[in-house]
PyMOL Python script that loads the backbone (N, CA, C, O; Angstrom):
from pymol import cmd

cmd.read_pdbstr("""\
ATOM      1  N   UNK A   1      -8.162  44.984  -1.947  1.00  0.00           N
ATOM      2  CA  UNK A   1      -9.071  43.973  -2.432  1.00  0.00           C
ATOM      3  C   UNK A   1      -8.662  43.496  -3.827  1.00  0.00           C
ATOM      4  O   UNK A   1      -8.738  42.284  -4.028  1.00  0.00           O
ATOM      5  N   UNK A   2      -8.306  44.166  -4.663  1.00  0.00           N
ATOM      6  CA  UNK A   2      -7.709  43.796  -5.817  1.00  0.00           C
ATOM      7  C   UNK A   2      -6.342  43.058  -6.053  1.00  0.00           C
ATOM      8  O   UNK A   2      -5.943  42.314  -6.949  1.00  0.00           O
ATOM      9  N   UNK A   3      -5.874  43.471  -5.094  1.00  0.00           N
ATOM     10  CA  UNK A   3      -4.715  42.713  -4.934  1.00  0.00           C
ATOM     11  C   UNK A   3      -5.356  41.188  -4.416  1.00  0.00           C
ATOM     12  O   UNK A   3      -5.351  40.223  -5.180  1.00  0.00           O
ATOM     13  N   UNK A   4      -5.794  41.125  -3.298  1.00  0.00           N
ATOM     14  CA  UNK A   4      -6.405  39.469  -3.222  1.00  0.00           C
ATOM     15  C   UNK A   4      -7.081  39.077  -4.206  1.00  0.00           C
ATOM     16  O   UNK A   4      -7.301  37.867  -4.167  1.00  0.00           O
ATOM     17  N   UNK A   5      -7.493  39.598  -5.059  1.00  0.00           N
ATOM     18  CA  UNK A   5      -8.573  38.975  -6.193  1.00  0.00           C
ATOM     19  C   UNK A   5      -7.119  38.650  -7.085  1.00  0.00           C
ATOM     20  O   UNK A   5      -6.788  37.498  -7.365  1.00  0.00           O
ATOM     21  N   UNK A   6      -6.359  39.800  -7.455  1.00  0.00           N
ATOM     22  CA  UNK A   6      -5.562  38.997  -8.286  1.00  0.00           C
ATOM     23  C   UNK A   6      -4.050  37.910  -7.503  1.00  0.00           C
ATOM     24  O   UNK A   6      -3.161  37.279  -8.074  1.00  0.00           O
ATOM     25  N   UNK A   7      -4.199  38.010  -6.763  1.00  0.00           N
ATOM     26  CA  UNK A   7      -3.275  36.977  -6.121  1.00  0.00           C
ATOM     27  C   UNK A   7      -3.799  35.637  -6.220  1.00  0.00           C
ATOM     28  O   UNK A   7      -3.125  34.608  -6.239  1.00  0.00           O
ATOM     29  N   UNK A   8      -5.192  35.740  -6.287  1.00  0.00           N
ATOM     30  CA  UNK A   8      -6.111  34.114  -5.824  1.00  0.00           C
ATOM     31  C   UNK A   8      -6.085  33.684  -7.738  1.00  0.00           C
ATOM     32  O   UNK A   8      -5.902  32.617  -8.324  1.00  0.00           O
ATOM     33  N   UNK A   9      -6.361  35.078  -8.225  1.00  0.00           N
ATOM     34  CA  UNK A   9      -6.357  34.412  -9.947  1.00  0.00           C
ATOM     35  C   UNK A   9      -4.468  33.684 -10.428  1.00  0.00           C
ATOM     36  O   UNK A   9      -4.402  32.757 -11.236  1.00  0.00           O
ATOM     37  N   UNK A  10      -3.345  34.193  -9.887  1.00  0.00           N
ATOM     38  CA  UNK A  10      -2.871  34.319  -9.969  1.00  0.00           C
ATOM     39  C   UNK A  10      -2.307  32.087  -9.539  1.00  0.00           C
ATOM     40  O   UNK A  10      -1.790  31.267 -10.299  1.00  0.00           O
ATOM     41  N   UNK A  11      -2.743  31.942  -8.108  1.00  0.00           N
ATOM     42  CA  UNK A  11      -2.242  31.038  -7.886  1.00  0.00           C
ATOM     43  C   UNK A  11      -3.330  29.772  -8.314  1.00  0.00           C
ATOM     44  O   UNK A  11      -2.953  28.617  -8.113  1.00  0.00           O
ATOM     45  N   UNK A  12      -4.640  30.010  -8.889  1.00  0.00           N
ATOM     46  CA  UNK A  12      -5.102  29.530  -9.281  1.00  0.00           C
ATOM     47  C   UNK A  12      -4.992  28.824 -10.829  1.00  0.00           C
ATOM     48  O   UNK A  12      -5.501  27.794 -11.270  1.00  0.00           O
ATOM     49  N   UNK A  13      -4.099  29.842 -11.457  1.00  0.00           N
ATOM     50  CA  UNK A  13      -3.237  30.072 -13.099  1.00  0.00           C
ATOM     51  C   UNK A  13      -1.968  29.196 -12.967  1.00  0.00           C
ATOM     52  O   UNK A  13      -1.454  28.598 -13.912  1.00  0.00           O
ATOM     53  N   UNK A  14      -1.374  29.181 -11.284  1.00  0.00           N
ATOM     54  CA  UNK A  14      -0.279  28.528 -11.296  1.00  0.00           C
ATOM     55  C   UNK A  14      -0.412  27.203 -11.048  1.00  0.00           C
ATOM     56  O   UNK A  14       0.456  26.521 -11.593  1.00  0.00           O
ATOM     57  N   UNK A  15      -1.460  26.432 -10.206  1.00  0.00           N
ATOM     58  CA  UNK A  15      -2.530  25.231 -10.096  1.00  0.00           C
ATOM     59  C   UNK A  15      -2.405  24.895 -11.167  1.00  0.00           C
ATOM     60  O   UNK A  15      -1.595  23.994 -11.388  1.00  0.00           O
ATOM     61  N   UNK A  16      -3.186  25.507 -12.306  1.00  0.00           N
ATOM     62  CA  UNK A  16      -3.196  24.747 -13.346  1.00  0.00           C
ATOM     63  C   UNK A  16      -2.171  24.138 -14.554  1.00  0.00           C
ATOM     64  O   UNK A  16      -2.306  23.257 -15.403  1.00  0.00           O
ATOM     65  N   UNK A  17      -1.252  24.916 -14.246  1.00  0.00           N
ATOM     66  CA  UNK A  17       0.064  24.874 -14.957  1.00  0.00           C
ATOM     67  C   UNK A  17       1.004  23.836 -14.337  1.00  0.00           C
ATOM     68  O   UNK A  17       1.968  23.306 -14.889  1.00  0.00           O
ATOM     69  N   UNK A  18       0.599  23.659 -13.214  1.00  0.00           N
ATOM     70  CA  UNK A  18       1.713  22.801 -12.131  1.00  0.00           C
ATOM     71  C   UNK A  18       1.067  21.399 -12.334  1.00  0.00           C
ATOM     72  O   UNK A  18       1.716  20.374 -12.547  1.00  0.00           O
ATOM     73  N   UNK A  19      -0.400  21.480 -12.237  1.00  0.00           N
ATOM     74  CA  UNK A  19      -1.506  20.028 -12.518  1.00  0.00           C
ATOM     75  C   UNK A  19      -1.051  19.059 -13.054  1.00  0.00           C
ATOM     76  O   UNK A  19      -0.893  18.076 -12.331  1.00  0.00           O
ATOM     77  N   UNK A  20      -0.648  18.945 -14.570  1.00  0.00           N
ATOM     78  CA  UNK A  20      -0.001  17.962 -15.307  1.00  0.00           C
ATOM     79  C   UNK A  20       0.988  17.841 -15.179  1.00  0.00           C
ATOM     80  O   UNK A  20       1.303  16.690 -15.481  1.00  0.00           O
ATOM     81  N   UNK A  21       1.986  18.554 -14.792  1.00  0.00           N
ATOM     82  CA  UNK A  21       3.355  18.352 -14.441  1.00  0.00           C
ATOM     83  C   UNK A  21       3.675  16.946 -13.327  1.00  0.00           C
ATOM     84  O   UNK A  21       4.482  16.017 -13.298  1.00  0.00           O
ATOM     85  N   UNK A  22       2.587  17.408 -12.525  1.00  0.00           N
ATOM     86  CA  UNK A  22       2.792  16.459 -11.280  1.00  0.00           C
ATOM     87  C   UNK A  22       1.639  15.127 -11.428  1.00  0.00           C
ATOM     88  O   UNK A  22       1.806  14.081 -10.801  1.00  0.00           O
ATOM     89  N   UNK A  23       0.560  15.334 -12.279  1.00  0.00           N
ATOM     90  CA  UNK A  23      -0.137  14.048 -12.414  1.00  0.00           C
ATOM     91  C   UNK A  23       0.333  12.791 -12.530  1.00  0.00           C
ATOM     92  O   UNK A  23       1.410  12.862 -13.122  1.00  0.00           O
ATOM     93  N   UNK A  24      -0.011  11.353 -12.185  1.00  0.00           N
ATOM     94  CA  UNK A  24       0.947  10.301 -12.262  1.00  0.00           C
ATOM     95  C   UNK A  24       0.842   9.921 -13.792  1.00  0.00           C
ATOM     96  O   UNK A  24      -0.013  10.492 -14.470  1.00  0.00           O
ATOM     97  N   UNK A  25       1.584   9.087 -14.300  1.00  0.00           N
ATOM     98  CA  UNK A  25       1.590   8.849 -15.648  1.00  0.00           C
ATOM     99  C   UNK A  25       0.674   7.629 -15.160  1.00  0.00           C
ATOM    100  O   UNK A  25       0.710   7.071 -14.063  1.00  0.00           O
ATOM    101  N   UNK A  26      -0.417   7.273 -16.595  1.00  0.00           N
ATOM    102  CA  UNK A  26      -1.059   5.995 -16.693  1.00  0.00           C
ATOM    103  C   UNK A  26      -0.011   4.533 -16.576  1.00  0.00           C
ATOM    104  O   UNK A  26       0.944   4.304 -17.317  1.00  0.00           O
ATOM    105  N   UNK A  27      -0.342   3.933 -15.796  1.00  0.00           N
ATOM    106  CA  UNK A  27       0.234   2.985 -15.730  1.00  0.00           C
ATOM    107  C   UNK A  27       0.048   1.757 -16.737  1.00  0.00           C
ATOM    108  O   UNK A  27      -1.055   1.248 -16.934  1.00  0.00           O
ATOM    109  N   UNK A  28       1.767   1.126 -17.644  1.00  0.00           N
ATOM    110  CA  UNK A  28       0.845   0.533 -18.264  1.00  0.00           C
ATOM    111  C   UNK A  28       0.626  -1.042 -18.476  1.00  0.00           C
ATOM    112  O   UNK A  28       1.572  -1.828 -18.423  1.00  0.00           O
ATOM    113  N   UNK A  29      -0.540  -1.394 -18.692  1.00  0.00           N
ATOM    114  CA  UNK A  29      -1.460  -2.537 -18.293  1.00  0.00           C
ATOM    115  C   UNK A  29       0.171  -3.791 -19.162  1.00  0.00           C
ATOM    116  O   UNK A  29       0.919  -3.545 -20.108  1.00  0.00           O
ATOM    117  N   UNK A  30       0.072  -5.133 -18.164  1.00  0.00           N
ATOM    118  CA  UNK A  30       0.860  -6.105 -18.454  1.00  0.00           C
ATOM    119  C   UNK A  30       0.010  -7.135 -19.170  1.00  0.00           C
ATOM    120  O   UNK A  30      -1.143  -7.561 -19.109  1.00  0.00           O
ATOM    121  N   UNK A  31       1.325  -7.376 -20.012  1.00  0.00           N
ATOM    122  CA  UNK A  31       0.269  -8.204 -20.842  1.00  0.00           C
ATOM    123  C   UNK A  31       0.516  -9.849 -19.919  1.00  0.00           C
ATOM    124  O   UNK A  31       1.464 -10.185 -19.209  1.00  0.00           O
ATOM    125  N   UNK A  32      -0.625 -10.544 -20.253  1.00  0.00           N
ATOM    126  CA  UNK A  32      -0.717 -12.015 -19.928  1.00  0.00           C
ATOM    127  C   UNK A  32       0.624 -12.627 -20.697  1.00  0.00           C
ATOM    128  O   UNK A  32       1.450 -12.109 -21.449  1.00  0.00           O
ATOM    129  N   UNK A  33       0.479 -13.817 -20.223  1.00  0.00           N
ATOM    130  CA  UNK A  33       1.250 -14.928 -20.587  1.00  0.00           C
ATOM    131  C   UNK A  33       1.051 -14.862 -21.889  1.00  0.00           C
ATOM    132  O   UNK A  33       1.754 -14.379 -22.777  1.00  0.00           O
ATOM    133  N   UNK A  34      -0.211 -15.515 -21.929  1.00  0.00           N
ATOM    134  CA  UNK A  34      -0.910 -15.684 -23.557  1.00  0.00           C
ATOM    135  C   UNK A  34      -0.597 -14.577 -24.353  1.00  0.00           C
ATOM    136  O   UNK A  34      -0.404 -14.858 -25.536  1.00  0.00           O
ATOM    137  N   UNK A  35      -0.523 -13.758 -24.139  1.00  0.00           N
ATOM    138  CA  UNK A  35      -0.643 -12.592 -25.173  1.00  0.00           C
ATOM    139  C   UNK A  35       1.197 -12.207 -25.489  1.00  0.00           C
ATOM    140  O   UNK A  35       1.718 -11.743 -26.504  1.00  0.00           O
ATOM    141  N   UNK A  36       1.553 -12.443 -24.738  1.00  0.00           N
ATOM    142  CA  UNK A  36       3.243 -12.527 -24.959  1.00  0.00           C
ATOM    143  C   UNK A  36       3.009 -13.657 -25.728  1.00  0.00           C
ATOM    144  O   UNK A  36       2.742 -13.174 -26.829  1.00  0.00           O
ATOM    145  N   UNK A  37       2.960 -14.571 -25.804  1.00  0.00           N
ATOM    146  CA  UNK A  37       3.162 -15.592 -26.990  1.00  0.00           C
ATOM    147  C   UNK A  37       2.666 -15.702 -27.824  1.00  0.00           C
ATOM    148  O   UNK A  37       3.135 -16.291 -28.798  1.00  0.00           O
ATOM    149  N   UNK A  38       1.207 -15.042 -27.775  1.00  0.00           N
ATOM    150  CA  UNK A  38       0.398 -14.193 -29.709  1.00  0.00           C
ATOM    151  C   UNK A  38       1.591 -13.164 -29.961  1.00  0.00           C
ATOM    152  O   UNK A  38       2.255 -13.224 -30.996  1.00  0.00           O
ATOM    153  N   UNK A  39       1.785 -12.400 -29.157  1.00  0.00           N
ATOM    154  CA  UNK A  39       2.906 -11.102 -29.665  1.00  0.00           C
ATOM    155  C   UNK A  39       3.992 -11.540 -31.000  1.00  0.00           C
ATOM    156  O   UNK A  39       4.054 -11.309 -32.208  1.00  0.00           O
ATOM    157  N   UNK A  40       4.834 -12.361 -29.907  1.00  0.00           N
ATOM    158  CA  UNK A  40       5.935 -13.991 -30.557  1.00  0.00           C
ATOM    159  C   UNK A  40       4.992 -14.776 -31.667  1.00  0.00           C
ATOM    160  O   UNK A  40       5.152 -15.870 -31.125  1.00  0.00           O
ATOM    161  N   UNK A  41       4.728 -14.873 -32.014  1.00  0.00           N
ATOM    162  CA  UNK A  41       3.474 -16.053 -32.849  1.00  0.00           C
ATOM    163  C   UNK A  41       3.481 -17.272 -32.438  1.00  0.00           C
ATOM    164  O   UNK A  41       3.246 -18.270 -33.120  1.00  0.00           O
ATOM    165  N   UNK A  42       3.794 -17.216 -31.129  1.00  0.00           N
ATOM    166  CA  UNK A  42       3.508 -18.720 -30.556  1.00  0.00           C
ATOM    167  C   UNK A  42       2.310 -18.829 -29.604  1.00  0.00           C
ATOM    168  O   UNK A  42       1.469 -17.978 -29.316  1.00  0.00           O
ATOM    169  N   UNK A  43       2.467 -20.252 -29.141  1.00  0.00           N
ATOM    170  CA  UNK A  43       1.094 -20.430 -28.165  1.00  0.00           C
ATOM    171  C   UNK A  43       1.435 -20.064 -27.240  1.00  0.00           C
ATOM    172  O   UNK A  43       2.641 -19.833 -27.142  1.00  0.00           O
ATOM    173  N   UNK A  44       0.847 -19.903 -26.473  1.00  0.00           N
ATOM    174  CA  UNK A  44       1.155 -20.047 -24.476  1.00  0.00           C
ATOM    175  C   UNK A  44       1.633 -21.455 -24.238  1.00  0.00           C
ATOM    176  O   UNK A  44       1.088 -22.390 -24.826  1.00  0.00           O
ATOM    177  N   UNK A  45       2.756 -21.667 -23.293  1.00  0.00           N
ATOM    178  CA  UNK A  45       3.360 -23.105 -23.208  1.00  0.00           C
ATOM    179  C   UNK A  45       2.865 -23.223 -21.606  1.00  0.00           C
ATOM    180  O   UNK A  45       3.081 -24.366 -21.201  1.00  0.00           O
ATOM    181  N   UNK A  46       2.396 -22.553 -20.812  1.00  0.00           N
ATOM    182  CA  UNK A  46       1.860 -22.730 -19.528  1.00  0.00           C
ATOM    183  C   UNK A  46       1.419 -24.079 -19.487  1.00  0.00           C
ATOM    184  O   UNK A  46       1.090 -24.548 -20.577  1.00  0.00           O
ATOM    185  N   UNK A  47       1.295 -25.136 -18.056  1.00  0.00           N
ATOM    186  CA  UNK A  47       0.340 -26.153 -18.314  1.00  0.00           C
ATOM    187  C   UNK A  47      -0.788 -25.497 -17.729  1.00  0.00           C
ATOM    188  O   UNK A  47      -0.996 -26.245 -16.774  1.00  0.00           O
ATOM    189  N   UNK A  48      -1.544 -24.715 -17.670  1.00  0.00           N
ATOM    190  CA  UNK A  48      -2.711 -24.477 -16.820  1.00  0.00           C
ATOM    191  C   UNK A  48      -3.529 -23.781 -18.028  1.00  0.00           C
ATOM    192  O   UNK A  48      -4.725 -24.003 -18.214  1.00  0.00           O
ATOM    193  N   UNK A  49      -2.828 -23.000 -18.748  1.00  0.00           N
ATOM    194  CA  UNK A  49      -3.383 -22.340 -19.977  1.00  0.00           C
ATOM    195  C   UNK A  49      -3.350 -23.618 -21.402  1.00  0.00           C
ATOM    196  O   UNK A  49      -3.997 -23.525 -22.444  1.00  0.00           O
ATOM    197  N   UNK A  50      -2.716 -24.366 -21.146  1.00  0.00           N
ATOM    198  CA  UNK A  50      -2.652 -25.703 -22.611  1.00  0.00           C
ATOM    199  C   UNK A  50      -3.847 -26.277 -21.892  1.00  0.00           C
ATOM    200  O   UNK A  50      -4.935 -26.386 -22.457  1.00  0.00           O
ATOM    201  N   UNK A  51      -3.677 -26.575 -20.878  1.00  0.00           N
ATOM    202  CA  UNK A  51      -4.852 -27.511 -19.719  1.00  0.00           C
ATOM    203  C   UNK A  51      -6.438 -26.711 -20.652  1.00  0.00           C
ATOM    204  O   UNK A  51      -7.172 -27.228 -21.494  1.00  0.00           O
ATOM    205  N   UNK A  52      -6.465 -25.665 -20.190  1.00  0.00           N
ATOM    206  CA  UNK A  52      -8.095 -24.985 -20.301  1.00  0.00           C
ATOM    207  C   UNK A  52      -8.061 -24.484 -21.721  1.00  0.00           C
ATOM    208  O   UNK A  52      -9.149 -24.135 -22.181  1.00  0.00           O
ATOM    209  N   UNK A  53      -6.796 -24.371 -22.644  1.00  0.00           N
ATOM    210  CA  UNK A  53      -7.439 -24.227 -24.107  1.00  0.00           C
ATOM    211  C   UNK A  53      -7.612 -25.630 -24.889  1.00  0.00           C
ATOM    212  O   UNK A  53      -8.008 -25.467 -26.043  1.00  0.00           O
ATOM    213  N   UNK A  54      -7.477 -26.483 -24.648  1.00  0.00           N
ATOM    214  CA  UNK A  54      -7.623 -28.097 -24.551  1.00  0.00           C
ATOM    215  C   UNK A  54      -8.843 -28.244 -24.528  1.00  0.00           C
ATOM    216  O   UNK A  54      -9.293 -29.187 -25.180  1.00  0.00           O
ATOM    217  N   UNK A  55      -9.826 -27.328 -23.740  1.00  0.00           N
ATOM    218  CA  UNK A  55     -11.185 -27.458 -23.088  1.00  0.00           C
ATOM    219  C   UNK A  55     -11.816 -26.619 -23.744  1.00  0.00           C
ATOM    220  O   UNK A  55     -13.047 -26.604 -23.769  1.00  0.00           O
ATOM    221  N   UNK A  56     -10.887 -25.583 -24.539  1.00  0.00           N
ATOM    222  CA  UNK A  56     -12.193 -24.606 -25.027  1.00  0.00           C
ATOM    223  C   UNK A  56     -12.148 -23.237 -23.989  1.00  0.00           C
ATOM    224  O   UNK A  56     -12.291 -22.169 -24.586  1.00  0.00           O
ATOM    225  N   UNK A  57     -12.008 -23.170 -22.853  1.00  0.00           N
ATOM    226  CA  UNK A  57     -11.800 -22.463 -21.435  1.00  0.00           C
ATOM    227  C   UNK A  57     -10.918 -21.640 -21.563  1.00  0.00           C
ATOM    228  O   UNK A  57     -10.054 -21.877 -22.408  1.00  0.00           O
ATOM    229  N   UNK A  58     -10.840 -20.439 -20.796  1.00  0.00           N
ATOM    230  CA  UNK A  58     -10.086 -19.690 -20.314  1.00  0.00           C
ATOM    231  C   UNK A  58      -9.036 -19.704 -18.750  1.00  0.00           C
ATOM    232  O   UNK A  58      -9.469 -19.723 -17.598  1.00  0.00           O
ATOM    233  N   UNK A  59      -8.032 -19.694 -19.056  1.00  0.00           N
ATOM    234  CA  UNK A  59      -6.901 -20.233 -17.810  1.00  0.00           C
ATOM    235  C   UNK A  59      -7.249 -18.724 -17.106  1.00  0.00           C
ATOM    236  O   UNK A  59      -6.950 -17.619 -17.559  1.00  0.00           O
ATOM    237  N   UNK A  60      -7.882 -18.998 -16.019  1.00  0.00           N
ATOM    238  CA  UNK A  60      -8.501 -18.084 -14.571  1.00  0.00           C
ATOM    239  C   UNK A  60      -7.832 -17.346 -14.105  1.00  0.00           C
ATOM    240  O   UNK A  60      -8.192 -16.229 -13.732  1.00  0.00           O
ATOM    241  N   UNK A  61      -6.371 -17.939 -13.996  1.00  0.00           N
ATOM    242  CA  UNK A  61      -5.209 -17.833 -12.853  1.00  0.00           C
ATOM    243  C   UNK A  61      -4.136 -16.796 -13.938  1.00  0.00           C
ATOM    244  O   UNK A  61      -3.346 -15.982 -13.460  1.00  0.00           O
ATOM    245  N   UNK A  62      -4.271 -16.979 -15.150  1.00  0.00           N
ATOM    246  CA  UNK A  62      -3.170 -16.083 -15.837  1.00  0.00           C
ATOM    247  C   UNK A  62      -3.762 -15.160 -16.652  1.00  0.00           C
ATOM    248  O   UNK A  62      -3.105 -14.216 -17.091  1.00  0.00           O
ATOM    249  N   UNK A  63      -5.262 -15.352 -16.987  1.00  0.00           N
ATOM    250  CA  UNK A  63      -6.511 -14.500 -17.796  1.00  0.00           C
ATOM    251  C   UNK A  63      -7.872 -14.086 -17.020  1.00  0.00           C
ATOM    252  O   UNK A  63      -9.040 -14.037 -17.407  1.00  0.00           O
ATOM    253  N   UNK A  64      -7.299 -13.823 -15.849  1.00  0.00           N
ATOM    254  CA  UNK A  64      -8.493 -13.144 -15.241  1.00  0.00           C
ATOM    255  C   UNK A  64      -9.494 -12.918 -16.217  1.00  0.00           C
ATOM    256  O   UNK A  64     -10.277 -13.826 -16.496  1.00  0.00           O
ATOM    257  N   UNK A  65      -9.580 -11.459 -16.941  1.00  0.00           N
ATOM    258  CA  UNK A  65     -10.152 -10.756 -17.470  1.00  0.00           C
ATOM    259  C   UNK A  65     -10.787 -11.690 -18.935  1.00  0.00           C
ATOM    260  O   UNK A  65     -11.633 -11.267 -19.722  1.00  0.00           O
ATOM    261  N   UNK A  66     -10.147 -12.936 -18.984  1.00  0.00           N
ATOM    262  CA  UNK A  66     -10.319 -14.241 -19.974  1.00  0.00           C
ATOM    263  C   UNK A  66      -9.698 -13.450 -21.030  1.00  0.00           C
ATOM    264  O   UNK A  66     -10.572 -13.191 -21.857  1.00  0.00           O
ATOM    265  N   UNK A  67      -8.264 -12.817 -21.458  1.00  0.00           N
ATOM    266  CA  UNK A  67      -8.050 -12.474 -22.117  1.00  0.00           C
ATOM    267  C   UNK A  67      -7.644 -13.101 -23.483  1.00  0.00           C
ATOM    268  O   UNK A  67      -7.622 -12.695 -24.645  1.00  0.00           O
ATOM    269  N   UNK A  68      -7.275 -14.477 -22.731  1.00  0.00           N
ATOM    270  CA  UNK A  68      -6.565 -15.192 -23.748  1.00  0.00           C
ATOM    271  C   UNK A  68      -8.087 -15.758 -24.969  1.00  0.00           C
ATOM    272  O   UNK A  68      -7.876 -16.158 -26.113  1.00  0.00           O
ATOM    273  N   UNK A  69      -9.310 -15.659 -24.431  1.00  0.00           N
ATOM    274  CA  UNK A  69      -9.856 -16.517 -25.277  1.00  0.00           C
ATOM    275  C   UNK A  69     -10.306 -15.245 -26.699  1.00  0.00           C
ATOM    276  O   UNK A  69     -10.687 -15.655 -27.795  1.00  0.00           O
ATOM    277  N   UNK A  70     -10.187 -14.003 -26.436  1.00  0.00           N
ATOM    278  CA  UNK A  70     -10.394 -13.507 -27.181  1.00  0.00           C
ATOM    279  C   UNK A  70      -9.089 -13.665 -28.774  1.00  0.00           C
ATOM    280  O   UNK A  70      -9.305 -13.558 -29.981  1.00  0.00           O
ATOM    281  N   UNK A  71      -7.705 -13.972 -27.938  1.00  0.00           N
ATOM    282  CA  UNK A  71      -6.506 -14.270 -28.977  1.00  0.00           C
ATOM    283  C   UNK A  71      -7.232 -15.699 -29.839  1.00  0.00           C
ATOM    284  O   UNK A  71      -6.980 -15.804 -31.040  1.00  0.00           O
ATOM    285  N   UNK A  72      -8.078 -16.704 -29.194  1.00  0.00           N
ATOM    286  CA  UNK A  72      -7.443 -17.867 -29.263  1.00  0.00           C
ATOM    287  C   UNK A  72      -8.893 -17.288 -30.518  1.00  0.00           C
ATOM    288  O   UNK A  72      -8.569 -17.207 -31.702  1.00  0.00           O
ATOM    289  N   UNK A  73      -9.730 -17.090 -30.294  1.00  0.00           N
ATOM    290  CA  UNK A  73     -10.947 -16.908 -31.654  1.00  0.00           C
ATOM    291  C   UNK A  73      -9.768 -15.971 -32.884  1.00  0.00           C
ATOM    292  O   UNK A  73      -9.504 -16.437 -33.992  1.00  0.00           O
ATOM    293  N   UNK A  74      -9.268 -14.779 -32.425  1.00  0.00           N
ATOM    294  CA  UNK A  74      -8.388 -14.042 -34.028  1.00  0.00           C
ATOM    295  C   UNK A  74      -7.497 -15.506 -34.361  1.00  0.00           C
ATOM    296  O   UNK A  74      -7.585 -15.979 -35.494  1.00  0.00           O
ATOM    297  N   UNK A  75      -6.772 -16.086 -33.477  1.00  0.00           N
ATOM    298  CA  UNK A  75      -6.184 -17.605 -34.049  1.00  0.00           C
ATOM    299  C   UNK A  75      -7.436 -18.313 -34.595  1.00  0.00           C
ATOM    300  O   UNK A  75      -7.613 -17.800 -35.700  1.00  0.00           O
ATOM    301  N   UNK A  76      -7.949 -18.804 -34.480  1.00  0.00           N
ATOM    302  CA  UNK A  76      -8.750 -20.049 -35.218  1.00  0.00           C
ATOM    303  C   UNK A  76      -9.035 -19.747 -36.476  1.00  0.00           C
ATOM    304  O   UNK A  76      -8.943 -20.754 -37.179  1.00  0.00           O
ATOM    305  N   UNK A  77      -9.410 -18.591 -37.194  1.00  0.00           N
ATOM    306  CA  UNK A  77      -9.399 -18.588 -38.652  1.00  0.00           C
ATOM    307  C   UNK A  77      -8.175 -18.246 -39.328  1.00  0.00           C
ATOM    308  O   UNK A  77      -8.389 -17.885 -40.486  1.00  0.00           O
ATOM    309  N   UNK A  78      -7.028 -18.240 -39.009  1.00  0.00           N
ATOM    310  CA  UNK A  78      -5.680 -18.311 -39.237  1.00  0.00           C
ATOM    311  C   UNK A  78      -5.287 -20.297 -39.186  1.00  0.00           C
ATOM    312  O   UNK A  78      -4.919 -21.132 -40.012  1.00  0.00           O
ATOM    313  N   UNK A  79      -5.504 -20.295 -38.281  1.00  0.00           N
ATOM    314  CA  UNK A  79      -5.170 -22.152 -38.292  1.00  0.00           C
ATOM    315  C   UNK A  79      -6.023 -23.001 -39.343  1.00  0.00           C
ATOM    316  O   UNK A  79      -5.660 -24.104 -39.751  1.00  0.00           O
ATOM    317  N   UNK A  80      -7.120 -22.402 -39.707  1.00  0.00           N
ATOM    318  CA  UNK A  80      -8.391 -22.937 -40.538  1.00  0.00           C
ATOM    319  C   UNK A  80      -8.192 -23.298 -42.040  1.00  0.00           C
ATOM    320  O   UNK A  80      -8.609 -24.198 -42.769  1.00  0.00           O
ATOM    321  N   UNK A  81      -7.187 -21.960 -42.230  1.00  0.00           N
ATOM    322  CA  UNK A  81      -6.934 -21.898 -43.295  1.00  0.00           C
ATOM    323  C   UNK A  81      -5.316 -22.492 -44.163  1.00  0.00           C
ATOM    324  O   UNK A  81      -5.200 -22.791 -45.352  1.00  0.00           O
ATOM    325  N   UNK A  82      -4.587 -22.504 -43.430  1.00  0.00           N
ATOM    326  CA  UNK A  82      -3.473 -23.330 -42.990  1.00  0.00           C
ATOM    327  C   UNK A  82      -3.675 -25.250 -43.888  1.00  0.00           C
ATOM    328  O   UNK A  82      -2.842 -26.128 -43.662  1.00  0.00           O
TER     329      UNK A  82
END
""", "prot")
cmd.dss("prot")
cmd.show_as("cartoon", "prot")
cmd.util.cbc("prot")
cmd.orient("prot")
């Protein structure tokens, strides 16, 4: 009986040691269009993203998540002052 108790502690010690070894690495997130060209200090040259920041809008199709409009507000008090 002791022997199964420590065999089960045993491969349970090795579980945990093996765990992170084999976990997948975080995958990591791509940046938009837009945000490659804040990166660069340029605009987005897309026509679909010039189209909807023209408008104030977020381009749907390349900013799901509307990422770009959060760049385009840290831009506007940079251009303001300019």
């Amino acid at each position: 009986m002791k022997r199964m108790i420590a065999l089960v502690v045993a491969l349970a010690a090795l579980a945990m040691v093996a765990a992170p070894a084999t976990a997948e690495p975080k995958a990591e997130k791509k940046l938009t269009c837009c945000q490659k060209a804040q990166a660069e200090g340029k605009e987005c040259r897309n026509r679909c993203c010039v189209a909807a920041h023209r408008e104030g809008k977020s381009c749907t199709k390349c900013n799901p998540g509307k990422e770009d409009l959060a760049l385009l507000k840290k831009a506007a008090p940079k251009a303001r002052k300019q």
